[in-house]
mmCIF file as gemmi writes it, N, C-alpha and C atoms, coordinates in Angstrom:
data_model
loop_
_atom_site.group_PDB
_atom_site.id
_atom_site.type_symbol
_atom_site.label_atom_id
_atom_site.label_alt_id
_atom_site.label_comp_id
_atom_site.label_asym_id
_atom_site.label_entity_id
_atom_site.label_seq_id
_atom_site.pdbx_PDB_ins_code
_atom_site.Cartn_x
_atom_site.Cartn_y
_atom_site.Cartn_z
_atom_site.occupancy
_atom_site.B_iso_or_equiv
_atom_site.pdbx_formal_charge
_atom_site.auth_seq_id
_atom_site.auth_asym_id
_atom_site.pdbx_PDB_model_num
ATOM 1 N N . UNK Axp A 1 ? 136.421 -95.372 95.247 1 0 ? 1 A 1
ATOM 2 C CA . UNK Axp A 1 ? 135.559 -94.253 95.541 1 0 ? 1 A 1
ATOM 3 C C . UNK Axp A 1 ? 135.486 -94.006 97.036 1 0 ? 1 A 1
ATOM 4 N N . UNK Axp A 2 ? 135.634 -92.919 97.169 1 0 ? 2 A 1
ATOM 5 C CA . UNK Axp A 2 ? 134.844 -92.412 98.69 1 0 ? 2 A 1
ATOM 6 C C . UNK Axp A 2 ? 133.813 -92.429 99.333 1 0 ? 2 A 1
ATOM 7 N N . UNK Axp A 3 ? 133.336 -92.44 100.267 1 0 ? 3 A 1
ATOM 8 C CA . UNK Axp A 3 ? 131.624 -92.925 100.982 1 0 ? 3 A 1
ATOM 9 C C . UNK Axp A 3 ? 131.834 -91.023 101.211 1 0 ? 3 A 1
ATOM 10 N N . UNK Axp A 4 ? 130.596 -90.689 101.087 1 0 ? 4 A 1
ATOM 11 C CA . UNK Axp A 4 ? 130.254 -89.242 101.539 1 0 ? 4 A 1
ATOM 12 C C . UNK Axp A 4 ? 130.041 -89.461 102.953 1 0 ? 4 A 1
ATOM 13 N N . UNK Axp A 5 ? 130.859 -87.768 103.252 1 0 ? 5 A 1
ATOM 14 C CA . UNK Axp A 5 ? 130.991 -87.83 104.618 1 0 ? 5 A 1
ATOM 15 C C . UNK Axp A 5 ? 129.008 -87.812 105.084 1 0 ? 5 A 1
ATOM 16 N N . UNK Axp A 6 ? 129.226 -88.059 106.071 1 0 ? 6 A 1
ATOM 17 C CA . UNK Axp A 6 ? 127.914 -88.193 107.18 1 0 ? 6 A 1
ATOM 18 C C . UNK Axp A 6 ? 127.796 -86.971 107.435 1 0 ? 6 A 1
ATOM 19 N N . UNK Axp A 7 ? 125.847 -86.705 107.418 1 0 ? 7 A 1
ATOM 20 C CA . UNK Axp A 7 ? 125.77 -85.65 108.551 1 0 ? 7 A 1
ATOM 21 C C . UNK Axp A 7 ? 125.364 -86.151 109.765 1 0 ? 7 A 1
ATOM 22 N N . UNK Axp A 8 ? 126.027 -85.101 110.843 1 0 ? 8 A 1
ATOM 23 C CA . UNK Axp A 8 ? 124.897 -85.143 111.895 1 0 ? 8 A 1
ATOM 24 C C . UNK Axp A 8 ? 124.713 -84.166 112.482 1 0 ? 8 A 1
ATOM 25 N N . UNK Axp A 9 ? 123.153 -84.52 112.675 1 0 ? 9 A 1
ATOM 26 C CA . UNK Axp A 9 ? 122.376 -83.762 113.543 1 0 ? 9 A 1
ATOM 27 C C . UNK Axp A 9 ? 122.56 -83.879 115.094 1 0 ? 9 A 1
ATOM 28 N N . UNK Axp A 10 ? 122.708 -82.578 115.259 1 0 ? 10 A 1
ATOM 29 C CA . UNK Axp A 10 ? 122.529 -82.663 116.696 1 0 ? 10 A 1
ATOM 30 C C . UNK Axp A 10 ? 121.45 -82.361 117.348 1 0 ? 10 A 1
ATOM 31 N N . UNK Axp A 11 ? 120.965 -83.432 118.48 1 0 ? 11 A 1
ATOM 32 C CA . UNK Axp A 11 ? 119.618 -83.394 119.159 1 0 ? 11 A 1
ATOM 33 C C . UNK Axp A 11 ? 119.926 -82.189 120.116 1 0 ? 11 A 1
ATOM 34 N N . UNK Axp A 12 ? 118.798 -81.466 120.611 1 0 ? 12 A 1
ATOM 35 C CA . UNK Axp A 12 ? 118.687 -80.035 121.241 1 0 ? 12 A 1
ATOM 36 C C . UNK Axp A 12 ? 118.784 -81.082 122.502 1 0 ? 12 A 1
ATOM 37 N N . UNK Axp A 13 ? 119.402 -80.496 123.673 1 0 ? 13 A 1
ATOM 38 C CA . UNK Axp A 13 ? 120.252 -81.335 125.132 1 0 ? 13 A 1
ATOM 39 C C . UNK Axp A 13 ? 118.784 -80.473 126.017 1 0 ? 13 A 1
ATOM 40 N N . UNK Axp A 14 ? 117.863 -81.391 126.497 1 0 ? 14 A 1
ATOM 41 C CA . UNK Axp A 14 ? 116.743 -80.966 126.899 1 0 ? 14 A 1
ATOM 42 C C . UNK Axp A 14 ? 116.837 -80.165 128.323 1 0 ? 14 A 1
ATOM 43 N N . UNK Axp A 15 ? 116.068 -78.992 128.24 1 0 ? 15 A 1
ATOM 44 C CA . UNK Axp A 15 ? 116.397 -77.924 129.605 1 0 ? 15 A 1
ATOM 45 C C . UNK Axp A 15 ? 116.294 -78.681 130.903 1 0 ? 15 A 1
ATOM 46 N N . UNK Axp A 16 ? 116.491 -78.184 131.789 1 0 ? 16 A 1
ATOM 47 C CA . UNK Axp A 16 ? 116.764 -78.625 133.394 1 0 ? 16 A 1
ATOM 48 C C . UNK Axp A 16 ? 115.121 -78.757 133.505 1 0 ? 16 A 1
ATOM 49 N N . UNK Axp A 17 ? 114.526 -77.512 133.104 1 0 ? 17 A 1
ATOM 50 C CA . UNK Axp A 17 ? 112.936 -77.215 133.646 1 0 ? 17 A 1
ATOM 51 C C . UNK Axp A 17 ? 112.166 -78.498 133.175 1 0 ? 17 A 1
ATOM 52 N N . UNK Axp A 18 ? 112.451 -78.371 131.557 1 0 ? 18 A 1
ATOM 53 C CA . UNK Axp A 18 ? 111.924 -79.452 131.03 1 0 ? 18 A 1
ATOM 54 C C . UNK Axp A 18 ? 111.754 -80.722 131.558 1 0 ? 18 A 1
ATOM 55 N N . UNK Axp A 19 ? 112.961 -81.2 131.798 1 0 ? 19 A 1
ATOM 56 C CA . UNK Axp A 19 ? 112.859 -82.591 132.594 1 0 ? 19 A 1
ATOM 57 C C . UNK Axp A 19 ? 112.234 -82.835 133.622 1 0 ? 19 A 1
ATOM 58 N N . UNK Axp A 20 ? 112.472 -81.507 134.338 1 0 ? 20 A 1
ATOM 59 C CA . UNK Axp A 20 ? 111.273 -81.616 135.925 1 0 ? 20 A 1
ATOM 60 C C . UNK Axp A 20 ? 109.886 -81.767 135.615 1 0 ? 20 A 1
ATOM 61 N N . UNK Axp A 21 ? 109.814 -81.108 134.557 1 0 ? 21 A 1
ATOM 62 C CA . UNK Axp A 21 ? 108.225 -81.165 134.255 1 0 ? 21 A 1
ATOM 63 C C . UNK Axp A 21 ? 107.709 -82.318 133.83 1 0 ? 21 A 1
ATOM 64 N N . UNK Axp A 22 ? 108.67 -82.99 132.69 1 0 ? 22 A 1
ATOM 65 C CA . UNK Axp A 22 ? 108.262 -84.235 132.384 1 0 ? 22 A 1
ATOM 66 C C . UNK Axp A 22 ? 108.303 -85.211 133.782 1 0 ? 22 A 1
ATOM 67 N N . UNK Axp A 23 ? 109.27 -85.314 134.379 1 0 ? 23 A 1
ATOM 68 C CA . UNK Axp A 23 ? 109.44 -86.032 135.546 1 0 ? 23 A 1
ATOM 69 C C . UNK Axp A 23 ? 108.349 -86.184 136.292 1 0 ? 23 A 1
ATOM 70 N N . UNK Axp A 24 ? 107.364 -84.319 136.728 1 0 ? 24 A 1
ATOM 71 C CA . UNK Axp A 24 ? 106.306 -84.269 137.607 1 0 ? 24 A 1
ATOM 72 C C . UNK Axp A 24 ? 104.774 -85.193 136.614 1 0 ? 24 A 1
ATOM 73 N N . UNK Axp A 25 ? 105.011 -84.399 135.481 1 0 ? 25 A 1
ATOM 74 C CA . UNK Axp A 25 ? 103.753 -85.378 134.657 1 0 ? 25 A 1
ATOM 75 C C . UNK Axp A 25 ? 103.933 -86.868 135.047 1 0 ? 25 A 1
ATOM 76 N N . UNK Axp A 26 ? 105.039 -87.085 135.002 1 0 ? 26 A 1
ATOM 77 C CA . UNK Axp A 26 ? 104.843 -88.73 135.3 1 0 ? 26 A 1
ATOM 78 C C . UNK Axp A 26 ? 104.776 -89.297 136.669 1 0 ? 26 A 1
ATOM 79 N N . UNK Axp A 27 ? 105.087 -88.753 137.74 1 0 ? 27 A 1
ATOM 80 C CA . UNK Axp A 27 ? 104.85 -88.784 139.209 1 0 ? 27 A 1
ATOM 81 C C . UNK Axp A 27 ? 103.407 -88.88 139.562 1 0 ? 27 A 1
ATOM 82 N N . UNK Axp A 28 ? 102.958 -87.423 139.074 1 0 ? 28 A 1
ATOM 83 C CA . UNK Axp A 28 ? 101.983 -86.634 139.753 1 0 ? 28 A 1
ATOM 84 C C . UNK Axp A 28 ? 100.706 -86.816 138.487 1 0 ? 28 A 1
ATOM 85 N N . UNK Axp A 29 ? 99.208 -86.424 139.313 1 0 ? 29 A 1
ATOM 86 C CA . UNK Axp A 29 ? 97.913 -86.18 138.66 1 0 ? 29 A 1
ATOM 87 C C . UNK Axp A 29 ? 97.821 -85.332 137.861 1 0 ? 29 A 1
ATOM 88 N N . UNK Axp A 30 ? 97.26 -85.456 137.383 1 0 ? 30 A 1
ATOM 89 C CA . UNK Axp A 30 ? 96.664 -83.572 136.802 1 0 ? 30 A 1
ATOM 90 C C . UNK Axp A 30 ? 96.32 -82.289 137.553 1 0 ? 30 A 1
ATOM 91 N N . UNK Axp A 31 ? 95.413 -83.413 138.258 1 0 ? 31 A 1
ATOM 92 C CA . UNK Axp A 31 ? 95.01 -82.25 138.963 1 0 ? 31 A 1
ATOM 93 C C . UNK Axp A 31 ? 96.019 -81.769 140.176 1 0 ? 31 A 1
ATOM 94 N N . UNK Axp A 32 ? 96.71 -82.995 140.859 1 0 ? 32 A 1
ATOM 95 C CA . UNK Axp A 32 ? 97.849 -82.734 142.016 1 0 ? 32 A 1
ATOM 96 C C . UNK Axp A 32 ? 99.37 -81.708 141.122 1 0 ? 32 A 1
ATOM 97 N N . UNK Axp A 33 ? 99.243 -81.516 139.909 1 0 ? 33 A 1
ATOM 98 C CA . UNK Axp A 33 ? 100.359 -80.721 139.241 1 0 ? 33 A 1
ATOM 99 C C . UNK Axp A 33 ? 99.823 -79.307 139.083 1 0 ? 33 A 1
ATOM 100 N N . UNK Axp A 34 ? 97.847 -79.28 138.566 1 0 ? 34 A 1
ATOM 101 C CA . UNK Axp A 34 ? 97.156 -78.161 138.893 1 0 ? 34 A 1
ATOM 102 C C . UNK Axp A 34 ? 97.646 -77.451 140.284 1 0 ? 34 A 1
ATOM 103 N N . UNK Axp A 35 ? 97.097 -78.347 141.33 1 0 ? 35 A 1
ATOM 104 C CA . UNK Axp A 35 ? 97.222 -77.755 142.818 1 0 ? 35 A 1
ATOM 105 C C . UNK Axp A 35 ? 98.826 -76.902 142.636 1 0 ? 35 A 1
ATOM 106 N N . UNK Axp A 36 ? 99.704 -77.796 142.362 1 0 ? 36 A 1
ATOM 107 C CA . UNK Axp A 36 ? 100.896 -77.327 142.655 1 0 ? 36 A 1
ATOM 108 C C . UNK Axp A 36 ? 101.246 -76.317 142.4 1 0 ? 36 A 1
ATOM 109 N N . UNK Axp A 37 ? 100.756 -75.971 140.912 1 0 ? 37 A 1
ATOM 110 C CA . UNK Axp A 37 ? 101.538 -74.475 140.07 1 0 ? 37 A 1
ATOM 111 C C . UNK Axp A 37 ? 100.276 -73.563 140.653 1 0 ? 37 A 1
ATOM 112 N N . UNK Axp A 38 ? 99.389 -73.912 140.908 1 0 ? 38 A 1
ATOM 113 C CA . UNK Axp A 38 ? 98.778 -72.524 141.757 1 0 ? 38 A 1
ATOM 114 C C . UNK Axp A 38 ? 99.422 -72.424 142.743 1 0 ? 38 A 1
ATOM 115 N N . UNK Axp A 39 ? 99.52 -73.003 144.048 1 0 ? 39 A 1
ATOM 116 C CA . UNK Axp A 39 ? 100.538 -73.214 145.123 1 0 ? 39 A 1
ATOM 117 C C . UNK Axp A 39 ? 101.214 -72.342 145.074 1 0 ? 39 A 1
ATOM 118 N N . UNK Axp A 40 ? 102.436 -72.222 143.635 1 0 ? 40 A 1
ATOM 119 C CA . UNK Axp A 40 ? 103.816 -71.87 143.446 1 0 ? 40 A 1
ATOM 120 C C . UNK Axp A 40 ? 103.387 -70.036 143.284 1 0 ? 40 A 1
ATOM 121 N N . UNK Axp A 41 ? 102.328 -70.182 142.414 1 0 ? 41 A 1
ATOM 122 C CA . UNK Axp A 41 ? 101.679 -68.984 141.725 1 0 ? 41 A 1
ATOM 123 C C . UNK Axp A 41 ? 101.315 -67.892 142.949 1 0 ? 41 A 1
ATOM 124 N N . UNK Axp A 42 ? 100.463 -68.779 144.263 1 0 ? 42 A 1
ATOM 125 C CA . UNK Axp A 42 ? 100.188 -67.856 144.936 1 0 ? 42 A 1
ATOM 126 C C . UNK Axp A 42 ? 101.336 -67.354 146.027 1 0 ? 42 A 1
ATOM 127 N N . UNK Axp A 43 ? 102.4 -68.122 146.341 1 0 ? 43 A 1
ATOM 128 C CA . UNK Axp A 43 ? 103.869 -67.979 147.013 1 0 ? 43 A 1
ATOM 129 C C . UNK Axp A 43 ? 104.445 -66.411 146.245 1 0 ? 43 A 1
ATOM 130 N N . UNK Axp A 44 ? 104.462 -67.009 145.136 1 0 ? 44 A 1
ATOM 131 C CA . UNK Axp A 44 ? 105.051 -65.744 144.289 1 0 ? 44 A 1
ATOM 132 C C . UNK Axp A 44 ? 104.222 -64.26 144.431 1 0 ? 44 A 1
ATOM 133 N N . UNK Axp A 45 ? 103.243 -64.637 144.508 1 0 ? 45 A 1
ATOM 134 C CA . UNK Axp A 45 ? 101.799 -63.004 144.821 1 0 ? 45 A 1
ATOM 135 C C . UNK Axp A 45 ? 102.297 -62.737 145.776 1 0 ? 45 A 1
ATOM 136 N N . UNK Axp A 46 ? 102.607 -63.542 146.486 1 0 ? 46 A 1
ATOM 137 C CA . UNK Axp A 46 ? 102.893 -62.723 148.387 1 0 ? 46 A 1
ATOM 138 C C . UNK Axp A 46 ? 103.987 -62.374 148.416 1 0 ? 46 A 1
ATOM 139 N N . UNK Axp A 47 ? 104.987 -63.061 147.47 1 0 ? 47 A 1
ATOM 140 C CA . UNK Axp A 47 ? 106.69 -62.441 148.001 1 0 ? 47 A 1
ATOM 141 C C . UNK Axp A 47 ? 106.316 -60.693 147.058 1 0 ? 47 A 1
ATOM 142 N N . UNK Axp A 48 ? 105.645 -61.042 145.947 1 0 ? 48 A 1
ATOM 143 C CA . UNK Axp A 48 ? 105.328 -59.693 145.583 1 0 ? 48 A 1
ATOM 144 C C . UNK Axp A 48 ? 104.735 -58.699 146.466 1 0 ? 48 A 1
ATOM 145 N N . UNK Axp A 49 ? 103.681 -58.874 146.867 1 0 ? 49 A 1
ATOM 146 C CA . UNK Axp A 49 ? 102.769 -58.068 147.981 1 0 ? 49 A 1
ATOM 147 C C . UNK Axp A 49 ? 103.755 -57.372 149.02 1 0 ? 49 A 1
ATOM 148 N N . UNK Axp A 50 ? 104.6 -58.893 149.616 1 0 ? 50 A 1
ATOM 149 C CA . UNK Axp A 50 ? 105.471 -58.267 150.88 1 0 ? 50 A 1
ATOM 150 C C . UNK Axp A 50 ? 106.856 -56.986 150.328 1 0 ? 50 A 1
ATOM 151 N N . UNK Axp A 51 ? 106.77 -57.168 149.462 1 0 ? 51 A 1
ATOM 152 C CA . UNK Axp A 51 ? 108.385 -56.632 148.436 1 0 ? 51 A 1
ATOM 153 C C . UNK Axp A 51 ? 107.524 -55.1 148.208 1 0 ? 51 A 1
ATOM 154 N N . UNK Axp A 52 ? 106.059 -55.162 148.117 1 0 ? 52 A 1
ATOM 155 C CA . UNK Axp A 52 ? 105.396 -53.573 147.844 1 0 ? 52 A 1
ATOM 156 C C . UNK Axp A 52 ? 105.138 -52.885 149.201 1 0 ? 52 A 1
ATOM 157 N N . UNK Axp A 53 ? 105.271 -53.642 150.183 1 0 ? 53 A 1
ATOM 158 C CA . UNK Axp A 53 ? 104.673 -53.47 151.372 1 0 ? 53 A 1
ATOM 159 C C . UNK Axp A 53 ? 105.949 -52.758 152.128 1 0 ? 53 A 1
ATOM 160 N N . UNK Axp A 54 ? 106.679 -53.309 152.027 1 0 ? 54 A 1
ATOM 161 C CA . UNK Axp A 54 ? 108.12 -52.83 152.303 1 0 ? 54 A 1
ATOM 162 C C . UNK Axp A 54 ? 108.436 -51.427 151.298 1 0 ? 54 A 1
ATOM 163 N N . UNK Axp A 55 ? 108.146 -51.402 150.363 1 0 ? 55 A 1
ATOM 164 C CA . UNK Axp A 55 ? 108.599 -50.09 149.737 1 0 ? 55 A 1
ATOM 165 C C . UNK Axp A 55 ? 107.477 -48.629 149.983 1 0 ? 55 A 1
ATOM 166 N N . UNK Axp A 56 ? 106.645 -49.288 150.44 1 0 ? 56 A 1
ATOM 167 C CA . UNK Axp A 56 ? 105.41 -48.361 150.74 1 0 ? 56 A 1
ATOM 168 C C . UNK Axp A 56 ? 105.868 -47.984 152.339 1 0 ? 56 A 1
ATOM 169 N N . UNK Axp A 57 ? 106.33 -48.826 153.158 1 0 ? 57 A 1
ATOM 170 C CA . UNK Axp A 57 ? 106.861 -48.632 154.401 1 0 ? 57 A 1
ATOM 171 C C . UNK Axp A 57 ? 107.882 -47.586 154.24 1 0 ? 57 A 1
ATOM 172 N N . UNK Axp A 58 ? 108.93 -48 152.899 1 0 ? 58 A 1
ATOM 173 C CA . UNK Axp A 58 ? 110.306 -47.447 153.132 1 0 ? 58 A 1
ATOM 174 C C . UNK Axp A 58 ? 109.614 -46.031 152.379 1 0 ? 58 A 1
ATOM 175 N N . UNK Axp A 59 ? 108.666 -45.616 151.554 1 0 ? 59 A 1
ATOM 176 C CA . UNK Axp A 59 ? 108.413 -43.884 151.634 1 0 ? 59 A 1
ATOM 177 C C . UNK Axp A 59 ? 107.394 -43.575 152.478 1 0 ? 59 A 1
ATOM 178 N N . UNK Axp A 60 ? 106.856 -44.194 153.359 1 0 ? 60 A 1
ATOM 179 C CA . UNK Axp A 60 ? 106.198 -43.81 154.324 1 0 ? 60 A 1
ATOM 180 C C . UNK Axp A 60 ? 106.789 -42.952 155.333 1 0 ? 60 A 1
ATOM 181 N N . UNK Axp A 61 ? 108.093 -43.781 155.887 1 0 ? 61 A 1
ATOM 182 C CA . UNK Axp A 61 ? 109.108 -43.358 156.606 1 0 ? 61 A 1
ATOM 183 C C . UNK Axp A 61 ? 109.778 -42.187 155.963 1 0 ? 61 A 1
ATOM 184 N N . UNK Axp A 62 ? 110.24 -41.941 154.753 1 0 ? 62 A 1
ATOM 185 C CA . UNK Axp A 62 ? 110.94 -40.819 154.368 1 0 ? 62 A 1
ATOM 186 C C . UNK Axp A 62 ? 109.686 -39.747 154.312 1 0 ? 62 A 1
ATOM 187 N N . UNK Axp A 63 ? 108.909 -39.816 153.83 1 0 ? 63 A 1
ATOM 188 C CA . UNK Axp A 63 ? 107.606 -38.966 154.386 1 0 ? 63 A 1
ATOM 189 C C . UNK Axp A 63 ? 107.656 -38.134 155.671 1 0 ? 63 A 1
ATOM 190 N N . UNK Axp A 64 ? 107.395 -39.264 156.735 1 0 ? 64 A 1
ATOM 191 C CA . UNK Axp A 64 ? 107.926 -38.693 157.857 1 0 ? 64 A 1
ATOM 192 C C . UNK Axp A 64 ? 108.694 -37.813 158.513 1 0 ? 64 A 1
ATOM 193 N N . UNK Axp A 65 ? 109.689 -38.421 158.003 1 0 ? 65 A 1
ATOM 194 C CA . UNK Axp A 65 ? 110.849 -37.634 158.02 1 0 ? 65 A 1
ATOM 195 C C . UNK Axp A 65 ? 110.801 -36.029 157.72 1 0 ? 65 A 1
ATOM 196 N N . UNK Axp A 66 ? 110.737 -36.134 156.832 1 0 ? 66 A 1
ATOM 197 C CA . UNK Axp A 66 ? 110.849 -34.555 155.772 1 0 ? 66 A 1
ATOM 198 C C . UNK Axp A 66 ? 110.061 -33.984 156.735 1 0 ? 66 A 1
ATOM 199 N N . UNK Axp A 67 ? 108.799 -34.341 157.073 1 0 ? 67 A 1
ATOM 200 C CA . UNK Axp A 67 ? 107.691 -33.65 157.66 1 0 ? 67 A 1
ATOM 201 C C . UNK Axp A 67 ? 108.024 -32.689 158.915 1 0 ? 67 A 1
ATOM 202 N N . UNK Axp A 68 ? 108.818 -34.04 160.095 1 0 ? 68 A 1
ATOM 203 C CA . UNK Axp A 68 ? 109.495 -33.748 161.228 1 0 ? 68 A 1
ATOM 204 C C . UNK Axp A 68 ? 110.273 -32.516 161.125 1 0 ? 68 A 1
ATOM 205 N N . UNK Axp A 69 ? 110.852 -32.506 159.856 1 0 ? 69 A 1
ATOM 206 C CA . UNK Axp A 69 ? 112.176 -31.553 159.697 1 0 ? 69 A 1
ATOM 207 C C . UNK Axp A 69 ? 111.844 -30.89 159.619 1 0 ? 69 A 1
ATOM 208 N N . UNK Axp A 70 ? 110.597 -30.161 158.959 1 0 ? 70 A 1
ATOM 209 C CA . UNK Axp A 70 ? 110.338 -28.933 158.407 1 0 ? 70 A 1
ATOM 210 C C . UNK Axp A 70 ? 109.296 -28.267 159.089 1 0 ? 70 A 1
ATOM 211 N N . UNK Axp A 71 ? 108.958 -28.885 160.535 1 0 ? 71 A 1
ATOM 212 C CA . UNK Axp A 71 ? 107.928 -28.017 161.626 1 0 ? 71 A 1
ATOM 213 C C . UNK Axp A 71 ? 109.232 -27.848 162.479 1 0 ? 71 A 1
């Protein structure tokens, strides 16, 4: 007789992010992983802010412009 073939399962190959995170849980506090992702959270508000600030500049200037031209 034959042995039935085997299955296998394949385990899901855990994300890059994942591991960092597990990595930081085990480093870091609670609360020092709290601090952090606000940290990250408020970095990200400002690259936003500066990225609106700049586009409000860049039709400010075409504003201008037009204005100049047409007196």
């Amino acid at each position: 007789m034959q042995a039935a073939p085997q299955q296998v399962h394949a385990q899901p190959v855990p994300s890059f992010t994942g591991a960092l995170r597990a990595v930081e849980a085990l480093l870091l506090g609670g609360g020092q992983r709290t601090a952090r992702r606000n940290a990250w959270t408020s970095v990200m508000e400002d690259r936003r802010r500066a990225r609106d600030r700049v586009e409000a500049q860049h039709v400010l200037e075409a504003v201008a412009d037009r204005a100049s031209r047409a007196t």
